[in-house]
N, C-alpha and C positions, 0 to 999 in steps of 0.2 A: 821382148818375148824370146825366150831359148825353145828348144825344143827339148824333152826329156823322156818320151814314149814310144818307142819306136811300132810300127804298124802291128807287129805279132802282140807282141802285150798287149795291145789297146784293144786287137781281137778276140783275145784270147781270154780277157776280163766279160765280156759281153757276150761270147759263147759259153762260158762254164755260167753263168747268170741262164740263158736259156736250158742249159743240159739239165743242170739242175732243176730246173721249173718243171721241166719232162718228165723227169725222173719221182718228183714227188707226186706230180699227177698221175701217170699212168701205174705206180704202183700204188695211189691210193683207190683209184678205178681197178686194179686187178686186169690192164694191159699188159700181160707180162713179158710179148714180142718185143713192143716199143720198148720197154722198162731196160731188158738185157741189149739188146742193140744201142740205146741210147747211153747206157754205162759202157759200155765197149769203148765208143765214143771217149766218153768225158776220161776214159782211163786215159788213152792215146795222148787226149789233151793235156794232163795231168804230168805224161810222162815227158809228152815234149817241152813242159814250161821248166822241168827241173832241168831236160836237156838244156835247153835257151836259158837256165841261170848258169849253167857254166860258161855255154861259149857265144854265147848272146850281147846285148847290149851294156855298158856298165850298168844302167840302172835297172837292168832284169836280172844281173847276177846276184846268187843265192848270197856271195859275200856281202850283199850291201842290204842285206835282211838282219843282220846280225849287229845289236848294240849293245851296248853296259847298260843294266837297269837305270841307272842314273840320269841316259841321256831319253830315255823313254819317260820319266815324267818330268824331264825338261819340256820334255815335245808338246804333254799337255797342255803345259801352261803358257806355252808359245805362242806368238800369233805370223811370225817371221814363216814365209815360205822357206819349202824344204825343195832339192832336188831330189827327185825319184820320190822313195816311200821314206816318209819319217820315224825314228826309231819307236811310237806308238802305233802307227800303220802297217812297219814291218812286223811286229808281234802279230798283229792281226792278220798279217798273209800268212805266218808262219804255223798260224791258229788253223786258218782254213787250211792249208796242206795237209795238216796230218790230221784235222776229222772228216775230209774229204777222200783222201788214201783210203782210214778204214773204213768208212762207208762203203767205198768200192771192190778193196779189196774183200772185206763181210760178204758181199752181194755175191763174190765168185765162189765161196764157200756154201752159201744159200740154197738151201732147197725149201719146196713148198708142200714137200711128200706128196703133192698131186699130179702137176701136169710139167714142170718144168723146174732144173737142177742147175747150178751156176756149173761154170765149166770145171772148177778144182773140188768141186764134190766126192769125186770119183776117186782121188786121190788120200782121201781123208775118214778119219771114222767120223761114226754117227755122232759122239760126244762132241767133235770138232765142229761140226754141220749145226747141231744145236745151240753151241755158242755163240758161232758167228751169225747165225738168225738172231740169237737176242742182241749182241750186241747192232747188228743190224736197223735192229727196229729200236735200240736205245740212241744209237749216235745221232740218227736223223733229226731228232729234238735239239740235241745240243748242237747241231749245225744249224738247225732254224733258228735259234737262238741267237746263233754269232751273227747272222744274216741279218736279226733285228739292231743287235747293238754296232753294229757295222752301217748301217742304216741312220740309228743317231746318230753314231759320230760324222756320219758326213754332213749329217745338218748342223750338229754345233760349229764344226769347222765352217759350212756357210756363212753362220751369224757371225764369226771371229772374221770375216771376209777371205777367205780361204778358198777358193772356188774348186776344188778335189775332181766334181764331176767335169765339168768343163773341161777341165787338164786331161781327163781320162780320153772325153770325146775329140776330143783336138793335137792331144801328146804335148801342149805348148804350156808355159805358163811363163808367168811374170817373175824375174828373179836377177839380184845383179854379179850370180855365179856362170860360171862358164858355160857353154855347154857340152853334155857328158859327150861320150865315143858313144853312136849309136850304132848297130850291124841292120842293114837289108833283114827286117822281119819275114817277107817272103819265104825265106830261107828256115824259118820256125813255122810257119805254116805246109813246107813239104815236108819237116821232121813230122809235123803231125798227121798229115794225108798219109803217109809212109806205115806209119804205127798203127794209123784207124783204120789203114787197106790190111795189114798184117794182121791183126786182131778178128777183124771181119772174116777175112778167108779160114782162119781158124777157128773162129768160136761161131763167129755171128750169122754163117750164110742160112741157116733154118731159121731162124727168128727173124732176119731182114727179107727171106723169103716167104714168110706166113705173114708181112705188113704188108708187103707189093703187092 
């Protein structure tokens, strides 16, 4: 057993799994304290995982997301463990990044014309504000989407004996490669407290004070 997940990643999989759960309930409830405080959140988190693929673990840098088409449907048909994400797994973190960006980024654009305006509303005309609400309320589909087929694929790789989850919960897997350079994840989780306190005092203190 090598170890290949360092503590921040493993976290950081499992917390954007909840933000988002948050996020779709309380904006289909029309919570829209929770809604903007919890994207505040998921953004911080968002921003420190790109920070942590730079200067992060090898297997959390953004360079080791990056394959030749070629080696991505090699990966399909593989049953051979991979270190880190395999170049079909990395497509698909590469997939949630940028329609979880817009998602979020959309939502700071967002107004409800009623009771509450994302924070760069103000910034922007009407035509920009109406865009970014529909794209808004369009992207969320095709994230739930990647969510489901992200979902298979963890099962088929089960049946190929592939245990994905497991490795997620533990960082360790079975493999007779080295193991990678991992960095003190702690250290991605105060990039993220840092961002999420920053954000907060800026945007969030009326929305996390109307939940309390």
């Amino acid at each position: 057993m090598i170890k290949v997940w360092d503590g921040f990643i493993r976290g950081f999989h499992w917390l954007l799994v909840i933000g988002i759960a948050v996020l779709y309930v309380s904006g289909d409830e029309g919570w829209l304290d929770l809604h903007f405080v919890t994207g505040y959140l998921l953004l911080a988190l968002m921003v420190a995982r790109v920070i942590w693929g730079v200067v992060g673990s090898d297997t959390a840098k953004l360079s080791a997301l990056c394959h030749h088409p070629r080696a991505i449907f090699r990966a399909l048909k593989s049953k051979a463990p991979h270190v880190g994400h395999n170049p079909a797994g990395s497509l698909m973190v590469l997939f949630f990044f940028v329609v979880i960006f817009v998602q979020l980024i959309s939502g700071l654009l967002t107004s409800d014309d009623i009771l509450m305006d994302g924070p760069l509303v103000q910034y922007v005309s009407y035509d920009w504000v109406e865009l970014a609400g529909n794209i808004h309320k369009t992207n969320i589909d095709i994230l739930l989407l990647g969510i489901v087929i992200h979902i298979l694929a963890i099962a088929i790789y089960r049946l190929k004996g592939v245990k994905l989850l497991r490795t997620l919960l533990t960082g360790k897997m079975t493999a007779s490669e080295h193991s990678p350079k991992l960095r003190n994840g702690m250290w991605g989780y105060i990039i993220f407290a840092a961002l999420a306190a920053t954000l907060i005092v800026f945007w969030g203190l009326e929305p996390l004070g109307a939940i309390l």
